[in-house]
Backbone bond lengths (Angstrom), bond angles and torsions (degrees), N, CA, C in turn:
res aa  C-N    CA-C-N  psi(-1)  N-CA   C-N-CA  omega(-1)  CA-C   N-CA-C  phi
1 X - - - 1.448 - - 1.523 110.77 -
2 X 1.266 112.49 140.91 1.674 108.91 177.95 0.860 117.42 -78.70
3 X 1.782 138.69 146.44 1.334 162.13 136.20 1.069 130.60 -49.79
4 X 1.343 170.95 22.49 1.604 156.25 123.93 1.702 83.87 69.17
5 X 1.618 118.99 118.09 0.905 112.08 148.62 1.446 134.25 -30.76
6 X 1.777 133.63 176.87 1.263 112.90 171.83 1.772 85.92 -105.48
7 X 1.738 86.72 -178.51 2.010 110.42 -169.78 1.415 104.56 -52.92
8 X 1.490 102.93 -36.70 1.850 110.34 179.28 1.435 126.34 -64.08
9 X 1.583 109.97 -29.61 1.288 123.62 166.61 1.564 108.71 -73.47
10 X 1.186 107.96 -61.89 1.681 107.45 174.57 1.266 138.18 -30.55
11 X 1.434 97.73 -49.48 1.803 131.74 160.05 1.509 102.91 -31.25
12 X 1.556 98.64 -75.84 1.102 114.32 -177.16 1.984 129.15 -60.94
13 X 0.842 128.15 -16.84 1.068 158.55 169.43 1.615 106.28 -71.21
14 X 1.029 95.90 -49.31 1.850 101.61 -162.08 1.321 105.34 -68.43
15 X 1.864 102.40 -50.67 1.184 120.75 -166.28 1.904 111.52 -76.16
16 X 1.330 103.14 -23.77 1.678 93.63 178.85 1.498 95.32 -89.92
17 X 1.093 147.10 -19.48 1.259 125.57 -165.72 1.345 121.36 -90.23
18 X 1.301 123.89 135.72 1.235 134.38 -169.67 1.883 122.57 -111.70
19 X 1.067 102.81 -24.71 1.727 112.27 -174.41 1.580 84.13 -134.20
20 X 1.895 104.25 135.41 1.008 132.68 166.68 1.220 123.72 -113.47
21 X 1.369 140.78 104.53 1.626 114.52 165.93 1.447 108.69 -112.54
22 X 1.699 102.77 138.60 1.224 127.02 -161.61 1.521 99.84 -101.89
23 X 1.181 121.40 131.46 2.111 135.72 -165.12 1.629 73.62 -106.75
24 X 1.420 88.94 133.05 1.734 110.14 163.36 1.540 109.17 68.99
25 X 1.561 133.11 14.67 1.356 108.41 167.86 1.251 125.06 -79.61
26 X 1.390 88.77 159.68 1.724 98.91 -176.87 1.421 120.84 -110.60
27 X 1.185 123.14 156.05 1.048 130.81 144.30 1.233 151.52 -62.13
28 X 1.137 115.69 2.99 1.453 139.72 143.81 1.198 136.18 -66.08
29 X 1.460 113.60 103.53 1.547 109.83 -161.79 1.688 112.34 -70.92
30 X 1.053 126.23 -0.06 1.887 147.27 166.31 1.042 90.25 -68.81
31 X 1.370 146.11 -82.69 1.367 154.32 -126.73 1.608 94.69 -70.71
32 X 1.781 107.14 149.14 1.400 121.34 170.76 1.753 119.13 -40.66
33 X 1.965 100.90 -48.79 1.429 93.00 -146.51 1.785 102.97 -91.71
34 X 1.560 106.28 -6.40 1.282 99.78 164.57 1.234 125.02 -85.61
35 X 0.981 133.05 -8.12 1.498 148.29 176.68 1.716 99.84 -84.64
36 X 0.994 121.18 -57.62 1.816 127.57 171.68 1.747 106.23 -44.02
37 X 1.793 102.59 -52.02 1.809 102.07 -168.58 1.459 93.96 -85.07
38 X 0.967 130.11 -24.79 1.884 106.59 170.70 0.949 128.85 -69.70
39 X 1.379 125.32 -18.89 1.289 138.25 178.82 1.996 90.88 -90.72
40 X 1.167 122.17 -45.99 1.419 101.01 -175.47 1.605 115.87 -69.24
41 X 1.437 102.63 -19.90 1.651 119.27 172.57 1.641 105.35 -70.78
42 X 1.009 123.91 -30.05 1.535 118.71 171.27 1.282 118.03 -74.92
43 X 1.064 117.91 -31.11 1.594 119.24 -175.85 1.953 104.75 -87.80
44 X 0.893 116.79 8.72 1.407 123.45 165.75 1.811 103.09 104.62
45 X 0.969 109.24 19.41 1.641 95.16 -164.90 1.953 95.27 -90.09
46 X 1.211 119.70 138.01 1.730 122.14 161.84 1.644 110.38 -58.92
47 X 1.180 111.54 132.37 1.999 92.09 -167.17 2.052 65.07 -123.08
48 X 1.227 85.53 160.24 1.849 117.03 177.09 1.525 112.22 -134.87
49 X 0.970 121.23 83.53 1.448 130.11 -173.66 1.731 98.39 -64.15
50 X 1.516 112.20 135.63 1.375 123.03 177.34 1.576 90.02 -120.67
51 X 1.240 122.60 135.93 1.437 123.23 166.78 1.898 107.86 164.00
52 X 1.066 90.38 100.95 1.714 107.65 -173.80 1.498 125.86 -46.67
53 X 1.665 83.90 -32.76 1.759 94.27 170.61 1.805 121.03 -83.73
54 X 1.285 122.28 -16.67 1.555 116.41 145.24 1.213 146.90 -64.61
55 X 1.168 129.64 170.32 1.450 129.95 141.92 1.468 120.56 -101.16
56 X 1.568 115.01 -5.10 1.631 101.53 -172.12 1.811 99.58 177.96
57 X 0.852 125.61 132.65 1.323 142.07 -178.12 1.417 106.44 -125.74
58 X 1.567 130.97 132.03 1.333 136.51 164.68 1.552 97.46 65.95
59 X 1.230 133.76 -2.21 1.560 118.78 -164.60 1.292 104.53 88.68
60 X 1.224 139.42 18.77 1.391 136.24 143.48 1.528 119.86 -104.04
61 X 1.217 110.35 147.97 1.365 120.54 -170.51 1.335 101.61 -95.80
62 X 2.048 92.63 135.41 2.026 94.24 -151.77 1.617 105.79 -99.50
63 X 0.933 110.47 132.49 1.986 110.88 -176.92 1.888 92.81 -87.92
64 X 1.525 82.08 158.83 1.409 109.77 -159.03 1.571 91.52 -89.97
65 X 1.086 119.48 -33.29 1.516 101.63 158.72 2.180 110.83 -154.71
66 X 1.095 106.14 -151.44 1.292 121.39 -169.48 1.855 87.35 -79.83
67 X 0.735 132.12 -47.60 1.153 127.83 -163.48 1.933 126.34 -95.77
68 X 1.626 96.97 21.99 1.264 113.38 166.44 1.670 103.58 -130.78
69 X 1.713 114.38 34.87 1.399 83.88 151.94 1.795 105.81 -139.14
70 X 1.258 86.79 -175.56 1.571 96.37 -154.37 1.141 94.80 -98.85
71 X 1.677 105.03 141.32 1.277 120.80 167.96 1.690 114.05 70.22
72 X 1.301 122.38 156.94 1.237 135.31 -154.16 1.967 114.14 -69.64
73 X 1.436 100.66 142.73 1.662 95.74 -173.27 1.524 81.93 -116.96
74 X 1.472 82.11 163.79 1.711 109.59 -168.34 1.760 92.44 -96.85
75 X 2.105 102.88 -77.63 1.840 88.17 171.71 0.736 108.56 -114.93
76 X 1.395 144.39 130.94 2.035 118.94 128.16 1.266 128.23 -49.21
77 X 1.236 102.89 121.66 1.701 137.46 -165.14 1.577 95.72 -86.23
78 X 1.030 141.19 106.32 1.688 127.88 -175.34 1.610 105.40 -97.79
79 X 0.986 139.65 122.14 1.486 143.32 167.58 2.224 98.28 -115.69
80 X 1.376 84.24 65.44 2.021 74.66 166.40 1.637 89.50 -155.78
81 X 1.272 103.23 176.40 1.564 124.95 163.93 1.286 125.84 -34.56
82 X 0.993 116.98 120.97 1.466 128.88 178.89 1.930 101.67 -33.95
83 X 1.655 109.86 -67.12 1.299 101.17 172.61 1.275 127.63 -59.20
84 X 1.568 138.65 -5.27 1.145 133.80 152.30 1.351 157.81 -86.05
85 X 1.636 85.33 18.17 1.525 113.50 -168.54 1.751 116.03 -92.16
86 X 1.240 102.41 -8.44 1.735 122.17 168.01 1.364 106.83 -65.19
87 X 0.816 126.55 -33.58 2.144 136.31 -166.55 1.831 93.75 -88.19
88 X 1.639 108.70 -47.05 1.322 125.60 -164.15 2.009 95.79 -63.37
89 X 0.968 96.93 -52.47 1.384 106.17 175.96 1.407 147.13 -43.15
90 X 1.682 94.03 -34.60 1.374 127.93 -169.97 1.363 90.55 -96.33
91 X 1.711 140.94 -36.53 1.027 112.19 -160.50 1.882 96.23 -93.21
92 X 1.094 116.20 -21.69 1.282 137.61 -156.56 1.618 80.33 -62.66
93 X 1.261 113.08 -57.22 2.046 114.43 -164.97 1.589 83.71 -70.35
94 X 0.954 144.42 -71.62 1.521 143.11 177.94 1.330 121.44 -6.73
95 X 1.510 112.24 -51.49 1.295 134.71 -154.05 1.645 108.09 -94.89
96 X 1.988 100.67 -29.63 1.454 96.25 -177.68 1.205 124.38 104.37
97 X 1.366 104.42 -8.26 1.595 139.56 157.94 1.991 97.40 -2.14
98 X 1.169 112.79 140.51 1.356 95.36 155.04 1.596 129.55 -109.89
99 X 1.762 86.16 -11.59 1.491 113.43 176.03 1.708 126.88 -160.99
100 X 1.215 117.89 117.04 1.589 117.01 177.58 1.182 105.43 -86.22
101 X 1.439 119.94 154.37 1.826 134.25 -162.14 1.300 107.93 -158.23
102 X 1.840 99.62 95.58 1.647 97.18 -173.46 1.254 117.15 -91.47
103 X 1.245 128.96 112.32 1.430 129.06 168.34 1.593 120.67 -25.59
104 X 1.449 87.26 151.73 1.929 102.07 178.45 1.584 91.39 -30.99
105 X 1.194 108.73 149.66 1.851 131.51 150.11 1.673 92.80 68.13
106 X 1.123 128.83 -0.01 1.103 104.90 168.12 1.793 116.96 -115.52
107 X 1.454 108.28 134.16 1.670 112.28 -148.29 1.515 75.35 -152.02
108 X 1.895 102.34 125.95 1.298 120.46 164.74 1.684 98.79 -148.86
109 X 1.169 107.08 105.53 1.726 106.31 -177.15 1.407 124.46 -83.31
110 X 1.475 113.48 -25.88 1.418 112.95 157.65 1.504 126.11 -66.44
111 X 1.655 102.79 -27.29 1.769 95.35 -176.48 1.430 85.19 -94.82
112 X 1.460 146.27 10.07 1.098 119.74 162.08 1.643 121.12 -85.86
113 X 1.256 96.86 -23.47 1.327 120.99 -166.37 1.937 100.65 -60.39
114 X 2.103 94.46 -67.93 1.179 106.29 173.55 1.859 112.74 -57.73
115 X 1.080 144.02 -10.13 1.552 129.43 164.82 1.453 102.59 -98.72
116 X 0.978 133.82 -1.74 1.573 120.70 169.84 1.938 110.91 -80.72
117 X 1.668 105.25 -33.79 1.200 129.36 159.06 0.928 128.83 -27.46
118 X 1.735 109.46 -47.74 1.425 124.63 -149.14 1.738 103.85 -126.12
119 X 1.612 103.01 26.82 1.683 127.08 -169.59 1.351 115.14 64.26
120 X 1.317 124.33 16.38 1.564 109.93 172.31 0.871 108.11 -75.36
121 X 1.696 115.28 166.46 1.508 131.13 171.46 1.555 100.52 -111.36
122 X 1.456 99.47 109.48 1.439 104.69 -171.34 1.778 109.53 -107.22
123 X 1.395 106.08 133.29 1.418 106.82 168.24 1.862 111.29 -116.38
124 X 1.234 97.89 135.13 1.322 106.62 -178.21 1.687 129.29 -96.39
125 X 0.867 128.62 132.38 1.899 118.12 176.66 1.562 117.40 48.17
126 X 1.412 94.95 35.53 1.758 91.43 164.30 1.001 102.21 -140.34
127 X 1.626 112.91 160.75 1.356 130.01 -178.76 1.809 110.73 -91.37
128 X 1.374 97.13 111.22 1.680 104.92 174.79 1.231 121.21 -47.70
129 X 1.585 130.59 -53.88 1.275 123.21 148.52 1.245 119.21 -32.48
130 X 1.219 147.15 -103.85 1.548 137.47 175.84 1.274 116.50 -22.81
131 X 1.337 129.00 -13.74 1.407 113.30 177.76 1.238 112.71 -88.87
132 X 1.492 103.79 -51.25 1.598 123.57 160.67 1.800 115.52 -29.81
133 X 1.247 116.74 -55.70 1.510 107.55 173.40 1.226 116.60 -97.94
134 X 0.806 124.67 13.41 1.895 145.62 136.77 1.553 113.49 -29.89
135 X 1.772 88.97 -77.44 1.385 95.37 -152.22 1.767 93.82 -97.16
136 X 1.513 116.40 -47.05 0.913 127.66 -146.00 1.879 101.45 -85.27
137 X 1.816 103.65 -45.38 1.553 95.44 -153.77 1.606 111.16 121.08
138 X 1.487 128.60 125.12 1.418 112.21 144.88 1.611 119.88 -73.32
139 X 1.370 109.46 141.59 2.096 99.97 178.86 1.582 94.22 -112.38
140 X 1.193 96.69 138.20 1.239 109.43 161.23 1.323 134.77 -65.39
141 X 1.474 132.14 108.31 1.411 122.03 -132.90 1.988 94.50 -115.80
């Protein structure tokens, strides 16, 4: 059965990571995962929007997937289907990922299983925002 890192790992996690790319954001300021990456964009984090159906999220220009952007990601932020997080996974170990982070309601235990495998630090069914002012705090930037 999977584990949720503990608060100490999280801590830690939050605080070394610097580049985020977020699977499935939108451009819709309604929608969950833009509301989650602006708030992670406020607290200083680089967010990298992956999502095929944009051109640009937050003022960043959005790659069509994990494997058109440059240079090293800290997490992948997953905002898709539980069953589509196997593809998410593969590119995530591909990419060098240091950690995948599946949003609330989304729970895939084999692709968690297989990126914990492959040294990720995987968090499952929580919301990064809420964890983030959890452990960490919003700062006023």
């Amino acid at each position: 059965m999977f584990i949720n890192p503990t608060d100490q790992e999280l801590s830690g996690l939050l605080q070394s990571a610097k580049i985020i790319a977020v699977v499935g954001l939108s451009d819709n300021p309604a929608r969950p995962s833009y509301d989650v990456a602006s708030y992670l964009q406020s607290q200083g984090y680089e967010i990298v929007p992956i999502n095929p159906r944009i051109e640009q999220s937050l003022g960043r220009k959005s790659r069509v997937s994990l494997e058109d952007v440059d240079g090293p990601v800290d997490i992948v932020d997953v905002f898709r289907r539980s069953e589509e997080v196997d593809s998410v996974v593969d590119e995530a170990v591909a990419a060098g990922a240091k950690a995948i982070w599946l949003q609330l309601g989304v729970v895939n235990e084999r692709a968690a299983r297989r990126a914990k495998e492959a040294g990720l630090t995987v968090v499952m069914d929580r919301c990064i925002k809420v964890e983030h002012r959890r452990l960490l705090g919003a700062k006023e930037l």
